[in-house]
BATIBA-119667 format. One record per atom (N, C-alpha, C): residue number from 0; residue in one letter; atom name; x, y, z. Coordinates in nm, 4 decimals, m for minus. Each point is the difference from the previous one (the first is absolute). Layout:
N
<site num="NUM" residu="A" atome="CA" x="X" y="Y" z="Z"/>
...
// end
This chain:
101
<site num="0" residu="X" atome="N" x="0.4090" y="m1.0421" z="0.0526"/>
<site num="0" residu="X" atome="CA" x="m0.0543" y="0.0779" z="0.1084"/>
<site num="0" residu="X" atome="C" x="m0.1347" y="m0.0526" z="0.0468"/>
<site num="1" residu="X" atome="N" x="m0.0793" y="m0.1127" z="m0.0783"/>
<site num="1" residu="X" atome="CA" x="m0.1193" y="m0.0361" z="0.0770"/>
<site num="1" residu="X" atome="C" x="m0.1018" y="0.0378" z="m0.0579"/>
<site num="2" residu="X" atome="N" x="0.0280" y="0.1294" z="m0.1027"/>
<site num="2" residu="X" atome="CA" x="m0.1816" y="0.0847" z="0.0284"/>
<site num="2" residu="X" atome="C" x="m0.0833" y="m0.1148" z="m0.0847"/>
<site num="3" residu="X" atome="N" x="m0.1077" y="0.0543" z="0.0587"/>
<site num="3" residu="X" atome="CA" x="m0.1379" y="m0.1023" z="m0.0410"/>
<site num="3" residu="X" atome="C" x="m0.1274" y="0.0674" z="m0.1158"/>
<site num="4" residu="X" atome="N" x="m0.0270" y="m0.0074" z="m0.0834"/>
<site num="4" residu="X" atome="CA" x="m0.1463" y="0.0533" z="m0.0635"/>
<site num="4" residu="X" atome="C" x="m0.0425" y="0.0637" z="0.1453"/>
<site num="5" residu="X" atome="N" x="m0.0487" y="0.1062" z="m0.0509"/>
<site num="5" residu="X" atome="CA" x="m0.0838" y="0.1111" z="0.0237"/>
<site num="5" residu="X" atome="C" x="0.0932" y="0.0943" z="0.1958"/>
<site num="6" residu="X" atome="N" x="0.1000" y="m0.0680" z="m0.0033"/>
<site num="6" residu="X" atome="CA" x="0.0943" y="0.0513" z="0.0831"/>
<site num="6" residu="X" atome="C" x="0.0254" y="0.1400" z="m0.0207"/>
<site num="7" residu="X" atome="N" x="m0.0325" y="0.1321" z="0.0883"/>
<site num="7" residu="X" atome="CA" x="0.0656" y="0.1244" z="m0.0383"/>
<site num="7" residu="X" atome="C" x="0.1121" y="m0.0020" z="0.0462"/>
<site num="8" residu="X" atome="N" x="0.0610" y="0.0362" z="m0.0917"/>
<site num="8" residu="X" atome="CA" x="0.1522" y="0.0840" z="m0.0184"/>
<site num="8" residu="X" atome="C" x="0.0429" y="0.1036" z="m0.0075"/>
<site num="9" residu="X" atome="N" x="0.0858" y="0.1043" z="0.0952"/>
<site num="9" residu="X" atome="CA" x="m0.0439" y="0.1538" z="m0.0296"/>
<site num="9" residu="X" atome="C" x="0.2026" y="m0.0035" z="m0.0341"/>
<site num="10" residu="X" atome="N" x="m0.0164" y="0.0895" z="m0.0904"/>
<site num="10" residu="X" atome="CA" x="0.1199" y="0.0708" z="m0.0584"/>
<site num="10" residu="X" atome="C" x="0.0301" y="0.1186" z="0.0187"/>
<site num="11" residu="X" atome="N" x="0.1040" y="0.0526" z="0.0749"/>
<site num="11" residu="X" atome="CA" x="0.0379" y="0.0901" z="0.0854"/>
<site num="11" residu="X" atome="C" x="0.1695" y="0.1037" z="m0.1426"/>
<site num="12" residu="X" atome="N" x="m0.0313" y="0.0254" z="m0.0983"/>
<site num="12" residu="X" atome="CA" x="0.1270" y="0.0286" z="m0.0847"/>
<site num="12" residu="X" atome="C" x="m0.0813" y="0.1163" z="m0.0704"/>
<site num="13" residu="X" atome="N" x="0.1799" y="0.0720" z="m0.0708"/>
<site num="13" residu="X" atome="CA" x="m0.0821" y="0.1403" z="m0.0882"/>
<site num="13" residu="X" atome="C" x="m0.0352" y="m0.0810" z="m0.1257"/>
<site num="14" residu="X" atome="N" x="m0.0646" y="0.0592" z="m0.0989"/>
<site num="14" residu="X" atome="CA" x="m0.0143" y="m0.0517" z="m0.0895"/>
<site num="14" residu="X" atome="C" x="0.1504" y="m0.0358" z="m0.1625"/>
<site num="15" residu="X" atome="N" x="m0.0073" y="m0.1324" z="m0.0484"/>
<site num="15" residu="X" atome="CA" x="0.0942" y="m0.0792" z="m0.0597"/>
<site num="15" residu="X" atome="C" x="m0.0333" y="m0.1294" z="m0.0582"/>
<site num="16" residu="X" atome="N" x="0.1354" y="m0.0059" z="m0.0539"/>
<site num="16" residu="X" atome="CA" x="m0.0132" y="m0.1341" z="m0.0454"/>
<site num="16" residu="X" atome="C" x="m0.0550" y="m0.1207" z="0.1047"/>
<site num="17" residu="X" atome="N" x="0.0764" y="0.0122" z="0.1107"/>
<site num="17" residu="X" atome="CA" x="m0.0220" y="m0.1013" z="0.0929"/>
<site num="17" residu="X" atome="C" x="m0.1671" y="0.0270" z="0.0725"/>
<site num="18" residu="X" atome="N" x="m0.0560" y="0.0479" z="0.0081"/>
<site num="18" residu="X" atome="CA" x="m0.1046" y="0.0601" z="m0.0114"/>
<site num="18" residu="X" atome="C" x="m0.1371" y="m0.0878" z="m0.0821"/>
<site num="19" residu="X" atome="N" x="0.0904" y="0.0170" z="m0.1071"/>
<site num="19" residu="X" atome="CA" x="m0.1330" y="m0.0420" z="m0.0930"/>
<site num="19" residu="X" atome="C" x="0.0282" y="m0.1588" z="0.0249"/>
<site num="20" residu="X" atome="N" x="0.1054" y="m0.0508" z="m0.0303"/>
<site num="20" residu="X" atome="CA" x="0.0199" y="m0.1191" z="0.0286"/>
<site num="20" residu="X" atome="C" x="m0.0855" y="m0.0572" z="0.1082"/>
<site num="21" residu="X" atome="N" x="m0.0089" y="0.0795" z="0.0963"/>
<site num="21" residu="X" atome="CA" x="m0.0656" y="m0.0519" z="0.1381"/>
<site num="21" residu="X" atome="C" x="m0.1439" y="m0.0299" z="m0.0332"/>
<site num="22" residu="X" atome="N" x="m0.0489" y="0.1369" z="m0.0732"/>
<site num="22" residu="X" atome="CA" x="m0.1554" y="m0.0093" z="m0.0438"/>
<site num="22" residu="X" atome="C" x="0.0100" y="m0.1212" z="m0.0979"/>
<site num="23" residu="X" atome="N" x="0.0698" y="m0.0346" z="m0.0986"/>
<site num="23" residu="X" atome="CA" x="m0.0345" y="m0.1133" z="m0.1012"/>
<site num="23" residu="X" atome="C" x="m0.0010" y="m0.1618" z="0.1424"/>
<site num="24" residu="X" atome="N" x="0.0860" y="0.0072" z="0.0428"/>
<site num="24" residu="X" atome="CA" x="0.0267" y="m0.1175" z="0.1207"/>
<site num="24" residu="X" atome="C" x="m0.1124" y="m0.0451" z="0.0798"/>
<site num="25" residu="X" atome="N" x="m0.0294" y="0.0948" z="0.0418"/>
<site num="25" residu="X" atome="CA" x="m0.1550" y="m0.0133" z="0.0997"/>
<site num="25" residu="X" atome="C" x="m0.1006" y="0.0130" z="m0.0665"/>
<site num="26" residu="X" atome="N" x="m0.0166" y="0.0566" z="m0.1217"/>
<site num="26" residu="X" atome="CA" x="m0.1109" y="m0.0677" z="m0.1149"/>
<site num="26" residu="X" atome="C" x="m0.0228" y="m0.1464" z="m0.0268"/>
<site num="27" residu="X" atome="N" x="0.1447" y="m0.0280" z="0.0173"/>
<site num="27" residu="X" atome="CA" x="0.0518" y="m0.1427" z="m0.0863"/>
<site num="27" residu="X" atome="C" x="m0.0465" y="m0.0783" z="0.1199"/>
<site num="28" residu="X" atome="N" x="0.0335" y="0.0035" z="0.1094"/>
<site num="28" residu="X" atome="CA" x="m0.0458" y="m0.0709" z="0.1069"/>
<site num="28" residu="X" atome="C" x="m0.1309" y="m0.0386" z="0.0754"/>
<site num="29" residu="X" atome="N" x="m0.1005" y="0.1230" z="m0.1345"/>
<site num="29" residu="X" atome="CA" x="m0.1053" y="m0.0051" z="0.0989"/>
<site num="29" residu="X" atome="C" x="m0.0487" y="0.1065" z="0.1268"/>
<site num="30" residu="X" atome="N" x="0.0887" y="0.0990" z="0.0840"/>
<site num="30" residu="X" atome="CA" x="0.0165" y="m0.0059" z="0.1157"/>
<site num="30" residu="X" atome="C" x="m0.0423" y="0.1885" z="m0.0310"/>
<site num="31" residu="X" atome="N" x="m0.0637" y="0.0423" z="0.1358"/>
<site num="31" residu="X" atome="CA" x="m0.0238" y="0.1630" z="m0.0231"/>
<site num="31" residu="X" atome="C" x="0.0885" y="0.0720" z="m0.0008"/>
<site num="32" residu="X" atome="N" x="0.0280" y="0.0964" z="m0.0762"/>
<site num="32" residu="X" atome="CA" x="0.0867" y="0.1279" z="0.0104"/>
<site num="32" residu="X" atome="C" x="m0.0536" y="0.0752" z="0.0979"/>
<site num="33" residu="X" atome="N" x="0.1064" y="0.0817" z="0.0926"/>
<site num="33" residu="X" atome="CA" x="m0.0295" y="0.0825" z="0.0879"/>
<site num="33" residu="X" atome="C" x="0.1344" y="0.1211" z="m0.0126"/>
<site num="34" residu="X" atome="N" x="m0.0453" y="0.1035" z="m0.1244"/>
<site num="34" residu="X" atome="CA" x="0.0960" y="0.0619" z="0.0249"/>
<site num="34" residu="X" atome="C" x="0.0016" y="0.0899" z="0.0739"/>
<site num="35" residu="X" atome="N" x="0.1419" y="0.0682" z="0.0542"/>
<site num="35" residu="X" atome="CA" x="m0.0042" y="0.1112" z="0.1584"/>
<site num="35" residu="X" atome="C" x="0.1021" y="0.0846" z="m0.0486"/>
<site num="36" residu="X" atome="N" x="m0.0357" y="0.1302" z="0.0175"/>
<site num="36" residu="X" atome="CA" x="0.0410" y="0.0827" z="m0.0205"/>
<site num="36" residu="X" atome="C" x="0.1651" y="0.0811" z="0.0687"/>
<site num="37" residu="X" atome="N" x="0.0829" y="m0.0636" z="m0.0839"/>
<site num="37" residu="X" atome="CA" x="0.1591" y="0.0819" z="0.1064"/>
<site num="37" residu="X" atome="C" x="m0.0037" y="0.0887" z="0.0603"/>
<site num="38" residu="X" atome="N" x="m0.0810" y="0.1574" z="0.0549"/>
<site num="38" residu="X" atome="CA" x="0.0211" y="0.0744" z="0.0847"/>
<site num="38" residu="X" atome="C" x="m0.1117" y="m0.0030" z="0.0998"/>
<site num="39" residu="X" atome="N" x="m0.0487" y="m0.1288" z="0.0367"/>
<site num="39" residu="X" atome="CA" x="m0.0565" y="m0.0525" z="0.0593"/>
<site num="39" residu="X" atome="C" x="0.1145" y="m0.0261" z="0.1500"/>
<site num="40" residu="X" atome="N" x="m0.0799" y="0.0387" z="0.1430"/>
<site num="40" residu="X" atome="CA" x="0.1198" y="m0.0165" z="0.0904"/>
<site num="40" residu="X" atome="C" x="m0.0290" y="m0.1187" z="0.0410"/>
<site num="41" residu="X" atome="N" x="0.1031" y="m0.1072" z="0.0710"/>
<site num="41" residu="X" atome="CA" x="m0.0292" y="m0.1195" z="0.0887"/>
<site num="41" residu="X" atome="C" x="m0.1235" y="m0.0737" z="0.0020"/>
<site num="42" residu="X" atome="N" x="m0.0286" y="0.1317" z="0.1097"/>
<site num="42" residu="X" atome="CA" x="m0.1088" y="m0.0399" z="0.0807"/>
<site num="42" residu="X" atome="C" x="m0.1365" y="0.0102" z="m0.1217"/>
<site num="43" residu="X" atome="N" x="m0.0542" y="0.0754" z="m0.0744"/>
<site num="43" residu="X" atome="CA" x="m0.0443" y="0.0057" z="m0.0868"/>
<site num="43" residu="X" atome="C" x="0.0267" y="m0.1296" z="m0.0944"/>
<site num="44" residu="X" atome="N" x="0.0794" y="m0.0399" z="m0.0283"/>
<site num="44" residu="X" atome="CA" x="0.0325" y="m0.1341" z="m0.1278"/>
<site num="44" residu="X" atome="C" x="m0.0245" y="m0.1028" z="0.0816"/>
<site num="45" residu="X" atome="N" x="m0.0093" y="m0.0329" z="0.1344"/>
<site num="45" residu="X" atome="CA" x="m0.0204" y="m0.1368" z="0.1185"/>
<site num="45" residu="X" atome="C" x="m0.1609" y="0.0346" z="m0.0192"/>
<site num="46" residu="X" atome="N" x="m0.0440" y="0.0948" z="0.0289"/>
<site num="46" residu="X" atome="CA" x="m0.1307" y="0.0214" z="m0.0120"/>
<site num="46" residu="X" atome="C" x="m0.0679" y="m0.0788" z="m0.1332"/>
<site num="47" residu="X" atome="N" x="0.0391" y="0.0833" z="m0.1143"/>
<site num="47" residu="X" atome="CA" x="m0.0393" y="m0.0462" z="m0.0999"/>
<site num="47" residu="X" atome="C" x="0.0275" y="m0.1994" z="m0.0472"/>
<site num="48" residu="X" atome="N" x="0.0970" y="m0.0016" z="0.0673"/>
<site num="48" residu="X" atome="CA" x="0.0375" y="m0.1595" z="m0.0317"/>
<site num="48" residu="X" atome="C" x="m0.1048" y="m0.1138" z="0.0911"/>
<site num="49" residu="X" atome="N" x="m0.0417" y="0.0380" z="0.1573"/>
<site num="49" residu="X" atome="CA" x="m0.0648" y="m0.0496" z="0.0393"/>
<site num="49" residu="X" atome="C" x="m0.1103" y="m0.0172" z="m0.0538"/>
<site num="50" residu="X" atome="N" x="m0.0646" y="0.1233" z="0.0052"/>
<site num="50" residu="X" atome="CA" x="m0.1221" y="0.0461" z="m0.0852"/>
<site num="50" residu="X" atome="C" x="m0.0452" y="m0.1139" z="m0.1624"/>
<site num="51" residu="X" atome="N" x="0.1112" y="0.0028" z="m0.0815"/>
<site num="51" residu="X" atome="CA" x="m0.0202" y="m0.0750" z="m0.0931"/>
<site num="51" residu="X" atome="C" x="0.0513" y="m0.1619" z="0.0102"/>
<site num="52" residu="X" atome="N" x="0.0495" y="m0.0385" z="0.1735"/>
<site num="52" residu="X" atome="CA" x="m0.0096" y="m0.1317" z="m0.0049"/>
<site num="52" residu="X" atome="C" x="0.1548" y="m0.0265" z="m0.1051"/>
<site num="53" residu="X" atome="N" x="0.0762" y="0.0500" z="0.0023"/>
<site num="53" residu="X" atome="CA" x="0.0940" y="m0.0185" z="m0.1144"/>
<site num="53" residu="X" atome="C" x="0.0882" y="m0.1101" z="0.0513"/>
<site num="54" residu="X" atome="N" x="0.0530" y="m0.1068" z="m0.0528"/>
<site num="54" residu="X" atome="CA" x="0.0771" y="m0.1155" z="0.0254"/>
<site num="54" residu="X" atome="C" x="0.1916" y="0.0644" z="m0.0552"/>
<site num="55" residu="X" atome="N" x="m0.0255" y="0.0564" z="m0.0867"/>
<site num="55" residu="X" atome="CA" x="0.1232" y="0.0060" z="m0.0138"/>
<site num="55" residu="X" atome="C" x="0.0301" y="0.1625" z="m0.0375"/>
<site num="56" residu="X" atome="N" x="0.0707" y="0.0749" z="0.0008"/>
<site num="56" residu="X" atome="CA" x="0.0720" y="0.1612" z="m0.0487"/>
<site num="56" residu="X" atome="C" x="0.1084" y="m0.0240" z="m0.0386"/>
<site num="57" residu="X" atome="N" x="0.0043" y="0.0285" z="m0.1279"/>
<site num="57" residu="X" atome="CA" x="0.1452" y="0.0021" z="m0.0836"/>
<site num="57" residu="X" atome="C" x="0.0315" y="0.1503" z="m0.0295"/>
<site num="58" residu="X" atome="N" x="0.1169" y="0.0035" z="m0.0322"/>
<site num="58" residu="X" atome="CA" x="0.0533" y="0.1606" z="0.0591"/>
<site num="58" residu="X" atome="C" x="0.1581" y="0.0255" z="m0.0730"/>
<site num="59" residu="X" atome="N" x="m0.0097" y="0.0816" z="m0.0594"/>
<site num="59" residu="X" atome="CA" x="0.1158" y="0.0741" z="m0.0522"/>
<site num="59" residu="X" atome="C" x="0.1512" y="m0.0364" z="0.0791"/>
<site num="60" residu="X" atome="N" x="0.0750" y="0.0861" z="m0.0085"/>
<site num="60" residu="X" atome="CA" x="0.1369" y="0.0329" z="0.0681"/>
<site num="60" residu="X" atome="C" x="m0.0103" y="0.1003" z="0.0765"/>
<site num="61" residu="X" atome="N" x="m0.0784" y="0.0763" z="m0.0673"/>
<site num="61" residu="X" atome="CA" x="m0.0147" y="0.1647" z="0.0401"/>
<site num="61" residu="X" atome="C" x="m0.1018" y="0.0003" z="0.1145"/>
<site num="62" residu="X" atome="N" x="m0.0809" y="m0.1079" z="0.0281"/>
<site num="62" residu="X" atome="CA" x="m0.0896" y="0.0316" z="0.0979"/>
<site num="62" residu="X" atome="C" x="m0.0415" y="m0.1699" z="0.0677"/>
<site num="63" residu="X" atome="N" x="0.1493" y="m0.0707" z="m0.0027"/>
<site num="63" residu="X" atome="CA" x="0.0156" y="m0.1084" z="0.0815"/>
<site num="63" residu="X" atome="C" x="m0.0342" y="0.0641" z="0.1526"/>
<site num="64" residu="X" atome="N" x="0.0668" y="0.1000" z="0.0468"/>
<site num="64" residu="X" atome="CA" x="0.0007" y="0.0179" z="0.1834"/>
<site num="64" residu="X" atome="C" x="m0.1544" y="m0.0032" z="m0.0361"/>
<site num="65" residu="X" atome="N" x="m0.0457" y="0.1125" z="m0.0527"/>
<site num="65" residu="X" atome="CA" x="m0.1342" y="m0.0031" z="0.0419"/>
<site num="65" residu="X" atome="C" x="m0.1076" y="m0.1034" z="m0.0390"/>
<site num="66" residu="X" atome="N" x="0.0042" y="m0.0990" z="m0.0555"/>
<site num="66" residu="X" atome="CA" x="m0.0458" y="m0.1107" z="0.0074"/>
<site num="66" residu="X" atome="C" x="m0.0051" y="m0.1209" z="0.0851"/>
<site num="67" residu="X" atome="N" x="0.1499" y="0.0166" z="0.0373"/>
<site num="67" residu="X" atome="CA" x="0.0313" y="m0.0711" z="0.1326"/>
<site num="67" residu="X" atome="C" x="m0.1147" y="0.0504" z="0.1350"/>
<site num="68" residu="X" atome="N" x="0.0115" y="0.1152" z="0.0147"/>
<site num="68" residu="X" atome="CA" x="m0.0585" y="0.0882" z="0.1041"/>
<site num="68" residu="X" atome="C" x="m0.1752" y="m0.0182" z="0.0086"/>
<site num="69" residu="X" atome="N" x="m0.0384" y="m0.0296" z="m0.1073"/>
<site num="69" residu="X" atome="CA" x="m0.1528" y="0.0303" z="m0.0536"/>
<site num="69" residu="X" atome="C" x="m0.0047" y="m0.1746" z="0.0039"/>
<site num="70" residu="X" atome="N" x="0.0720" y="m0.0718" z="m0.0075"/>
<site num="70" residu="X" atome="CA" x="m0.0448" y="m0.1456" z="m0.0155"/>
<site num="70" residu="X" atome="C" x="0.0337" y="m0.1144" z="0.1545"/>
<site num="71" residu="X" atome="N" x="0.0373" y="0.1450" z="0.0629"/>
<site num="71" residu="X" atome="CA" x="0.0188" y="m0.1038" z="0.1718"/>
<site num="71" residu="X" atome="C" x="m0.1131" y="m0.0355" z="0.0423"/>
<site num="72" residu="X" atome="N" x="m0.1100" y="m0.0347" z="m0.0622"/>
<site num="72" residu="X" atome="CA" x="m0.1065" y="m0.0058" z="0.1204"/>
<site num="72" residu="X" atome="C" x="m0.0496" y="m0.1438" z="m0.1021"/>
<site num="73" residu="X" atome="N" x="0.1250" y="m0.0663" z="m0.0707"/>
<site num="73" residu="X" atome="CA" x="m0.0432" y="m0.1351" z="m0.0401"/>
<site num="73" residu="X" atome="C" x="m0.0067" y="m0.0121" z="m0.1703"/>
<site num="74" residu="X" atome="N" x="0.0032" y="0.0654" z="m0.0793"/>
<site num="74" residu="X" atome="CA" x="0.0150" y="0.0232" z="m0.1264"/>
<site num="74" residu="X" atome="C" x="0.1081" y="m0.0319" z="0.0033"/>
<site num="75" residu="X" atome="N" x="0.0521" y="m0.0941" z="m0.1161"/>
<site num="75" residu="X" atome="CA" x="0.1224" y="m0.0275" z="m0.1105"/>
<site num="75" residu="X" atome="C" x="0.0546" y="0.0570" z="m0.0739"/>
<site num="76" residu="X" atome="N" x="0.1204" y="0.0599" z="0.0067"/>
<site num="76" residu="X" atome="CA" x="0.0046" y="0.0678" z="m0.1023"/>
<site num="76" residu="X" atome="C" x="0.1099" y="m0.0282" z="m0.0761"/>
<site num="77" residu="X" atome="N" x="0.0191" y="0.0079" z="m0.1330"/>
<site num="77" residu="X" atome="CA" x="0.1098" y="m0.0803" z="m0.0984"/>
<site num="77" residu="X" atome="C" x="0.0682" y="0.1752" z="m0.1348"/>
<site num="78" residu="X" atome="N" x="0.1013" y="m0.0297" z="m0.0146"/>
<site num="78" residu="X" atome="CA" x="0.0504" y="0.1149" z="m0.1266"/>
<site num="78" residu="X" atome="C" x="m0.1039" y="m0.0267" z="m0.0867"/>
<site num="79" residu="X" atome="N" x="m0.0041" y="0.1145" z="m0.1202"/>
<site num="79" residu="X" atome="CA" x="m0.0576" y="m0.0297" z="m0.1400"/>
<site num="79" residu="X" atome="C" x="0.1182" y="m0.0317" z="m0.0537"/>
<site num="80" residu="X" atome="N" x="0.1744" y="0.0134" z="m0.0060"/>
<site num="80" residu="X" atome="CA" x="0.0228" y="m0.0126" z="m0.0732"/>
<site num="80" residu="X" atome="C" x="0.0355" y="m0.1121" z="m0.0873"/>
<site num="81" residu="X" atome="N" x="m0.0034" y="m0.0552" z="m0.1108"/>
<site num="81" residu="X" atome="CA" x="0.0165" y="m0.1359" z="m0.0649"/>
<site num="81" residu="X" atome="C" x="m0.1379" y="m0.0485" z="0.0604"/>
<site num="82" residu="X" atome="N" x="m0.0815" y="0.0149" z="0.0440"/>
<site num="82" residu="X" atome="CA" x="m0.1549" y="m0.0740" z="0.0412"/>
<site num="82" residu="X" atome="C" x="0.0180" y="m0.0396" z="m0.1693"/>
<site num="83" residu="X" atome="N" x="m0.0648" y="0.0747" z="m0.1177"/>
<site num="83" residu="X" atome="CA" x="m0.0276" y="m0.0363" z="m0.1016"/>
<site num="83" residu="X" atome="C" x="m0.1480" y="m0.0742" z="m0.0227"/>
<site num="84" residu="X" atome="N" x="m0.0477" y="0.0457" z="m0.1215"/>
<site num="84" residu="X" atome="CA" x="m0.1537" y="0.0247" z="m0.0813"/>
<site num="84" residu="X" atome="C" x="m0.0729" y="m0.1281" z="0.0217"/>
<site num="85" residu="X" atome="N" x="0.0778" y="m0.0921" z="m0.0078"/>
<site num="85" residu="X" atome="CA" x="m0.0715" y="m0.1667" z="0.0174"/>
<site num="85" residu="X" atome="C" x="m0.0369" y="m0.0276" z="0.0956"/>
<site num="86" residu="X" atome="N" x="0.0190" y="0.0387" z="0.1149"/>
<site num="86" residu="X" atome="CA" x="m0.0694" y="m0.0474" z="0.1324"/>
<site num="86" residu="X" atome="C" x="0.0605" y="m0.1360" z="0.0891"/>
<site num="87" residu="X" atome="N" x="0.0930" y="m0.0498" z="m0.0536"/>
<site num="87" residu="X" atome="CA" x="0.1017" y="m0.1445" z="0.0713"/>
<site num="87" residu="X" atome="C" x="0.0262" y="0.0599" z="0.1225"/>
<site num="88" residu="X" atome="N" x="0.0466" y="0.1212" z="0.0072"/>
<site num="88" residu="X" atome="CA" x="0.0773" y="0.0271" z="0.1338"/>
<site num="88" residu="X" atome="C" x="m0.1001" y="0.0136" z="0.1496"/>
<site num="89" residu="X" atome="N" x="m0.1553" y="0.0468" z="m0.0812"/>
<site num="89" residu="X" atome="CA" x="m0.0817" y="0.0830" z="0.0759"/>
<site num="89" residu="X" atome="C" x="m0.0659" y="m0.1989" z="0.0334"/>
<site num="90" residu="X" atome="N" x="m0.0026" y="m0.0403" z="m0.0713"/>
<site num="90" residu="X" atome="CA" x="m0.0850" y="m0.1430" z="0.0238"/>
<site num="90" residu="X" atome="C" x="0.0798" y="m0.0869" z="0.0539"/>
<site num="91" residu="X" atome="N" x="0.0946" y="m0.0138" z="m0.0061"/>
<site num="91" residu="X" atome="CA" x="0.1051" y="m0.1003" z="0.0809"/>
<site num="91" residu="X" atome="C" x="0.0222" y="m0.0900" z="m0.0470"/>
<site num="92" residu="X" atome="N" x="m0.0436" y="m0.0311" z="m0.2297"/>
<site num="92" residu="X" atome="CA" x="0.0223" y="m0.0938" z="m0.0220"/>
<site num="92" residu="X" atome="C" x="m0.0623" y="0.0263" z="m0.1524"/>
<site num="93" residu="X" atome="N" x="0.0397" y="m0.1099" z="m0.0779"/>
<site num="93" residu="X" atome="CA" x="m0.0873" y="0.0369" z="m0.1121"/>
<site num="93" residu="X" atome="C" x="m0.1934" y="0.0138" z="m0.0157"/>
<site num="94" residu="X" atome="N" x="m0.0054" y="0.1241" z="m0.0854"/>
<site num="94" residu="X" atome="CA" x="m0.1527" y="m0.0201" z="0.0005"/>
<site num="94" residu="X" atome="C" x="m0.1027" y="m0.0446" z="m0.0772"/>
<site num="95" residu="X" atome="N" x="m0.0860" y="m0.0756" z="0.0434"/>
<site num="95" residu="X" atome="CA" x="m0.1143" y="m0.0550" z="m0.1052"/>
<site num="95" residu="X" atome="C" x="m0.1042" y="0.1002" z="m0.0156"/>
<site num="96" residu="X" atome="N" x="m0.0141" y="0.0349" z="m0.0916"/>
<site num="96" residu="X" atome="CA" x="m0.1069" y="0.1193" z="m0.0722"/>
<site num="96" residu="X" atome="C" x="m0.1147" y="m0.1249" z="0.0049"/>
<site num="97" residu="X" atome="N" x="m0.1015" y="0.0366" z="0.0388"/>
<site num="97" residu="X" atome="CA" x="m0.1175" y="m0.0598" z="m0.0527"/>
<site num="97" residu="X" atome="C" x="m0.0967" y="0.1286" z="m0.0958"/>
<site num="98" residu="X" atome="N" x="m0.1005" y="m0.0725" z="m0.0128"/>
<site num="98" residu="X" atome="CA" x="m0.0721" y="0.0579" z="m0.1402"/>
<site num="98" residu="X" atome="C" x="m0.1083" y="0.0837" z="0.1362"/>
<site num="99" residu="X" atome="N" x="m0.0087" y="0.1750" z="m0.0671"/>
<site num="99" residu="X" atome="CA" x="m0.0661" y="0.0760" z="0.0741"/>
<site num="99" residu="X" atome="C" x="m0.1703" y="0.0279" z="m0.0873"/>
<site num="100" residu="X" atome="N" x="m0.0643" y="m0.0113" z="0.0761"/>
<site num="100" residu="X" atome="CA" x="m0.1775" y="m0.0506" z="m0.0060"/>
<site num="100" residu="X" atome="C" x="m0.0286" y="0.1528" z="0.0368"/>
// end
């Protein structure tokens, strides 16, 4: 998917397995968490996504439409599911950890 160090990422799902996975992923990558709240409407979650500059919204099953809806104004948005804890999917490739100072 591209993301870059210090890239926000907002996650649009109820809370789960796939969930946490997302939080270990975008740790792993480096990149900001931006989590958003599901009874959050549209227009409200586009708000919040602009606002935090977010490159990508990953998003449940349960609240794909409304991610779609909240991410027309240029946001990416990809499933959580199978994303998984390592971060390959979110980086677009394998990742080099360097040593944190």
């Amino acid at each position: 998917l591209g993301v870059q160090p210090d890239d926000p990422i907002a996650v649009l799902a109820r809370n789960g397995p796939d969930v946490v996975a997302a939080v270990h992923a975008v740790a792993r990558v480096r990149a900001v968490l931006v989590p958003l709240n599901v009874r959050l409407t549209a227009a409200e979650l586009a708000w919040r996504l602009a606002a935090a500059g977010a490159t990508l919204l990953l998003h449940d099953d349960a609240n794909a439409a409304a991610a779609v809806a909240a991410a027309a104004s240029g946001c990416a948005t990809a499933p959580l599911a199978g994303l998984g804890a390592d971060g390959k999917h979110l980086a677009g490739g394998p990742i080099e950890l360097g040593r944190v100072q």
